[in-house]
C-alpha positions as CSV (number, residue, x, y, z in Angstrom):
1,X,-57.5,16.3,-44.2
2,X,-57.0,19.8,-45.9
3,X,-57.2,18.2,-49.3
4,X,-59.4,19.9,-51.3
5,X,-62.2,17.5,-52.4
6,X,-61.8,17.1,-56.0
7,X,-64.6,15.4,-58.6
8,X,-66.1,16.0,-62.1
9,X,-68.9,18.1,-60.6
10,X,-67.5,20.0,-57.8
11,X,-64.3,22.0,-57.1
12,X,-64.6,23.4,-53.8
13,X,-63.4,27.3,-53.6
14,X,-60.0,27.6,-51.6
15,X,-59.8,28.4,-48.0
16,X,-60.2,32.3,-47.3
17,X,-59.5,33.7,-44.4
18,X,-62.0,36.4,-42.9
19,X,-61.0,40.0,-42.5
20,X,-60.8,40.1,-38.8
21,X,-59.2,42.2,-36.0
22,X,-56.0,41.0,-34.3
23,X,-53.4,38.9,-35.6
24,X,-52.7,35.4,-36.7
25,X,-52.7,32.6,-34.6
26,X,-48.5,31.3,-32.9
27,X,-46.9,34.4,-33.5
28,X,-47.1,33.4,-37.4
29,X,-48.3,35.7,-39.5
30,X,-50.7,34.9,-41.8
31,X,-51.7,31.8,-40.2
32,X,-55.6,32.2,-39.6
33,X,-57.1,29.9,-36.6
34,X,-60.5,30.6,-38.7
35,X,-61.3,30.2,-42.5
36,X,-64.0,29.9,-44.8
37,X,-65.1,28.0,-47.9
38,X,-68.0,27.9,-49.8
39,X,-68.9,25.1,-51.8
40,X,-69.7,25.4,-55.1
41,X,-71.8,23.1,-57.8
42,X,-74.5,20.6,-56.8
43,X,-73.1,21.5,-53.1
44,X,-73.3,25.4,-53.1
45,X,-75.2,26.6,-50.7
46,X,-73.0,24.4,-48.2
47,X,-70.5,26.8,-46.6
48,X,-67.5,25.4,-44.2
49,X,-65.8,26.8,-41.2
50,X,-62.3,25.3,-40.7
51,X,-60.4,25.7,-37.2
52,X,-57.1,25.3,-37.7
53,X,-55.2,26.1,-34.6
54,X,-52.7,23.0,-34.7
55,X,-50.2,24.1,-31.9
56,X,-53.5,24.7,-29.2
57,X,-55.6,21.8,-30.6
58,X,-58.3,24.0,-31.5
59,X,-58.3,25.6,-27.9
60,X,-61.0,28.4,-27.5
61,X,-58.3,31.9,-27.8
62,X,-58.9,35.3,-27.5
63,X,-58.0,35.3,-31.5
64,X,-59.6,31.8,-32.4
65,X,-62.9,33.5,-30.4
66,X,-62.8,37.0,-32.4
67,X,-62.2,35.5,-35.6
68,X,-64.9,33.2,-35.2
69,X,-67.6,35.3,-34.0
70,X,-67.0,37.8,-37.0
71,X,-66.8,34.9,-39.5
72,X,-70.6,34.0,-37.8
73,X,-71.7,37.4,-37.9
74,X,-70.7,38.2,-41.5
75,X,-72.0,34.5,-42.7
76,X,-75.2,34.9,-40.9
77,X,-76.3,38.2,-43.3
78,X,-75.1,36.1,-46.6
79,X,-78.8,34.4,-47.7
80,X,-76.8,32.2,-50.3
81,X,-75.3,30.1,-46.7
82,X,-78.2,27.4,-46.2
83,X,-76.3,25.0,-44.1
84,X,-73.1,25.7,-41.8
85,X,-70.3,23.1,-41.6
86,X,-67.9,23.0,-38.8
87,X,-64.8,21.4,-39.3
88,X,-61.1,20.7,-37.8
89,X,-58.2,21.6,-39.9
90,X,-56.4,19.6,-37.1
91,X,-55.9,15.9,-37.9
92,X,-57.4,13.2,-34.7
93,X,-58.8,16.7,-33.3
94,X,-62.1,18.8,-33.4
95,X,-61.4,21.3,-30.5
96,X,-59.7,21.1,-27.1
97,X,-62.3,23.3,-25.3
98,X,-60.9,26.6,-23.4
99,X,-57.3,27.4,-24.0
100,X,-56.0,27.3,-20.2
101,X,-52.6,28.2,-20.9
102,X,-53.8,31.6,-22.2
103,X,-56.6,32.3,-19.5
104,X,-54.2,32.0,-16.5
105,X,-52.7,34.6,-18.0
106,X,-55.7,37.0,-17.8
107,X,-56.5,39.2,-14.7
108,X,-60.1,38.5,-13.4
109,X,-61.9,41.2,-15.2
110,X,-60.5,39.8,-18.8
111,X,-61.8,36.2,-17.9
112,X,-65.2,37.8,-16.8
113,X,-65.2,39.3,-20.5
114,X,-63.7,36.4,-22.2
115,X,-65.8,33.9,-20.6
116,X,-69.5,36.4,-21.8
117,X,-67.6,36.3,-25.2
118,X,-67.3,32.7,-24.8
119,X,-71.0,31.9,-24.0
120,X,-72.2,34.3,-26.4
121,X,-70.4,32.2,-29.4
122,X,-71.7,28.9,-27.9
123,X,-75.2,30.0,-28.1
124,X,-74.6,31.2,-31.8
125,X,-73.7,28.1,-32.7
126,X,-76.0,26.0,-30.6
127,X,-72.4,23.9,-29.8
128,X,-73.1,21.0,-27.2
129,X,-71.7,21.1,-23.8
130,X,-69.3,18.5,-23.7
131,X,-66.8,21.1,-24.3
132,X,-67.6,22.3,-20.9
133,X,-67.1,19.1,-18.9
134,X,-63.3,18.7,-18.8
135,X,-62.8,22.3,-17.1
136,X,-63.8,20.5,-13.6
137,X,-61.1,18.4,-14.1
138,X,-59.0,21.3,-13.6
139,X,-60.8,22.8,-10.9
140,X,-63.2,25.3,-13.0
141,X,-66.4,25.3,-13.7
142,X,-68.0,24.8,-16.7
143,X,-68.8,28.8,-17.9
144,X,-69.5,28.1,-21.5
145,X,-73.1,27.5,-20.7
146,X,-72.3,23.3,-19.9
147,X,-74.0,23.6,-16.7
148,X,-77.2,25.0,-18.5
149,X,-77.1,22.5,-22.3
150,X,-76.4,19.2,-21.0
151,X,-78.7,18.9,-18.2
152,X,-81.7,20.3,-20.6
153,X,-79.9,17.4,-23.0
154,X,-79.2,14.5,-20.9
155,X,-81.5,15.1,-17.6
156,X,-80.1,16.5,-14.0
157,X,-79.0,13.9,-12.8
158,X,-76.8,12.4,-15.4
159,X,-75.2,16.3,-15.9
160,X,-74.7,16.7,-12.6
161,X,-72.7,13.1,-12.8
162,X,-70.8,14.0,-15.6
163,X,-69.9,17.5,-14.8
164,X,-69.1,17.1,-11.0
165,X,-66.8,14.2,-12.4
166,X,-65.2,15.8,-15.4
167,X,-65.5,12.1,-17.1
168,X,-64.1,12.2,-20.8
169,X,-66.5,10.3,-23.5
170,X,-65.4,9.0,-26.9
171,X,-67.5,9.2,-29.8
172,X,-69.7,5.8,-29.1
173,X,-70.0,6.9,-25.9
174,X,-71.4,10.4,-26.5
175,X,-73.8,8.8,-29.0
176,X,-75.4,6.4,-26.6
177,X,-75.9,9.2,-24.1
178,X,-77.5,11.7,-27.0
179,X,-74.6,13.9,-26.6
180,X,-74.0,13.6,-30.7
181,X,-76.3,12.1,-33.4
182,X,-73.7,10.0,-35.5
183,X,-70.5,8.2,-34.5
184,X,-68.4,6.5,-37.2
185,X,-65.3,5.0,-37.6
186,X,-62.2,6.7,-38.5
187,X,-60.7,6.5,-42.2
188,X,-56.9,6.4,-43.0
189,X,-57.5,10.0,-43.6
190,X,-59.0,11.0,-40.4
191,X,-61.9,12.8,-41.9
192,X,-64.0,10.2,-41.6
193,X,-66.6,12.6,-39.4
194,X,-66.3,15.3,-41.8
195,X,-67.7,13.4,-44.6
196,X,-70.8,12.0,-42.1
197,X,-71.4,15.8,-41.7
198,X,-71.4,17.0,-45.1
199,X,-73.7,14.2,-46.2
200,X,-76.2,15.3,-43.6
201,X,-75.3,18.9,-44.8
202,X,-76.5,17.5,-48.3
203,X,-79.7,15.8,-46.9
204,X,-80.5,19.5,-45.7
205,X,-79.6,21.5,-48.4
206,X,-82.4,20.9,-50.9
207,X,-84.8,21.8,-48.7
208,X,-87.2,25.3,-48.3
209,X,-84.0,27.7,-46.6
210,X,-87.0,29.9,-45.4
211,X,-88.9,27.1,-43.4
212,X,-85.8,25.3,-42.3
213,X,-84.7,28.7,-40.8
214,X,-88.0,29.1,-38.8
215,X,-87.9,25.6,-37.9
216,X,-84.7,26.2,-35.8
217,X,-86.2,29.3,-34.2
218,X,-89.0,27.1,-32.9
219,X,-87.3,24.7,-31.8
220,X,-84.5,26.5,-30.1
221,X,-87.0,29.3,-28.7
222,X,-89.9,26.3,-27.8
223,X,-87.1,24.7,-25.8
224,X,-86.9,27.8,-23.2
225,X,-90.6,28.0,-22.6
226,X,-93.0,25.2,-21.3
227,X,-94.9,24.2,-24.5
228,X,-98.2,26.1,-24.7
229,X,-95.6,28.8,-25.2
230,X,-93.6,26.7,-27.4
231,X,-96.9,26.3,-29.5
232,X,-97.4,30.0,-29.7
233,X,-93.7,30.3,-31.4
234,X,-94.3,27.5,-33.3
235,X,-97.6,29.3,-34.9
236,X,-95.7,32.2,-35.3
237,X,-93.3,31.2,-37.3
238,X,-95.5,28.9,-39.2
239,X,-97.3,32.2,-39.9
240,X,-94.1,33.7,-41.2
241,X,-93.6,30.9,-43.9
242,X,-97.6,31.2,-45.1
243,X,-96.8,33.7,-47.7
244,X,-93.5,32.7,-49.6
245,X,-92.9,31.2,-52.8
246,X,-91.2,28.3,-51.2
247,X,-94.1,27.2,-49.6
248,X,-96.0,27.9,-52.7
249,X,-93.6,25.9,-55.1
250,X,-93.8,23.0,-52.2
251,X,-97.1,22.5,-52.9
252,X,-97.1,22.8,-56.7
253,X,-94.1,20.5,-56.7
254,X,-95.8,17.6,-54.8
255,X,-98.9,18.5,-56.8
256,X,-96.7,18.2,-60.3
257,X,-95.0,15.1,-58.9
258,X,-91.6,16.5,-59.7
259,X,-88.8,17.4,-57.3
260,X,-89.3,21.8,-56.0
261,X,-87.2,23.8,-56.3
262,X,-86.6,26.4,-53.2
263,X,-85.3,29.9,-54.0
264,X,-85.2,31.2,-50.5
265,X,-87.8,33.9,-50.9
């Protein structure tokens, strides 16, 4: 699964590990849980986030955490990222939700902290709340910000079912509910979701950066207001996009009858 993707018009950079605080993941130094790679070719642009925290499954650490969150935050001031892939380093695994193991050994006023730390990432990256569900099978509750996503995803009633029964879906199952957008069937390599995900990632990578950006604020903003507030944001940032050369080019471009070509400005 770690291969790197090799081809006559792309040679992906290598795995880098960002310059975080705290140590390696296992007691192994050197051994990131988070790393980076950006894409290069007709595919730059297209920047991955590998988790690769074998022995935990991906579990949700205090180091997996900090290394993510400053891998977000130094990504999200790079202009040259348009789209964001997440992937598992972790073959037949994409991540085990919260590491348990490590938060029984916190006192009360580190899970408190943990757990804000923990929300705070989820809302960065928009994640869905399934990760959240199995903790009631262990007598928690879903803190991650399940208790708020899937109902405003699925409906009460069905969150309520799901949560207060800490049911486990597979892939189909998650796609019939609207959980996840694409389910496919695994490959001999077991990346078989990666590639559905960076051929969506190509789909969005041509288009305006500047618009698509704005586009995710109104949606994600519109969805926290009732919609004649949602509109309002929505003219905002449609206001914002008025005066760029993207929208300009846009225009010339269908005008031309050629493909445009964004720039990000």
């Amino acid at each position: 699964m770690l291969r790197a993707l090799t081809s006559v018009l792309r040679l992906p950079r290598p795995w880098k590990p960002l310059r975080t605080r705290g140590c390696a993941s296992d007691g192994a130094a050197g051994d990131w849980e988070i790393q980076v790679r950006s894409l290069t070719g007709p595919e730059q642009g297209i920047t991955e986030i590998l988790m690769n925290r074998p022995r935990a499954r991906n579990a949700l650490g205090n180091v997996f955490v900090s290394e993510l969150l400053e891998a977000l935050a130094q990504l999200r001031e790079d202009r040259q990222v348009r789209v964001l892939l997440f992937r598992s380093g972790v073959k037949g695994v994409f991540c085990a939700g919260a590491d348990l193991k490590e938060r029984e050994q916190m006192s009360e006023a580190e899970v408190e902290f943990f757990v804000q730390r923990l929300r705070g990432m989820m809302n960065e990256i928009a994640s869905s709340a399934i990760m959240g569900l199995i903790e009631t099978t262990r007598g928690l509750l879903p803190g991650a910000g399940g208790t708020q996503r899937l109902p405003r995803c699925l409906g009460v009633a069905l969150a309520k079912e799901l949560i207060f029964t800490g049911r486990r879906l597979n892939g189909a199952q998650a796609q019939v509910l609207g959980l996840v957008n694409h389910a496919v069937a695994q490959n001999e390599e077991g990346n078989a979701a990666y590639h559905r995900a960076l051929a969506l990632a190509q789909e969005i990578l041509p288009q305006a950066p500047i618009a698509v950006r704005l586009g995710k604020v109104a949606i994600d903003r519109g969805m926290e207001v009732d919609i004649a507030s949602g509109m309002a944001i929505e003219g905002i940032c449609y206001a914002q996009n008025i005066p760029t050369q993207d929208r300009l080019e846009g225009m010339a471009a269908f005008r031309e009858k050629r493909p445009p070509k964004f720039v990000g400005k």
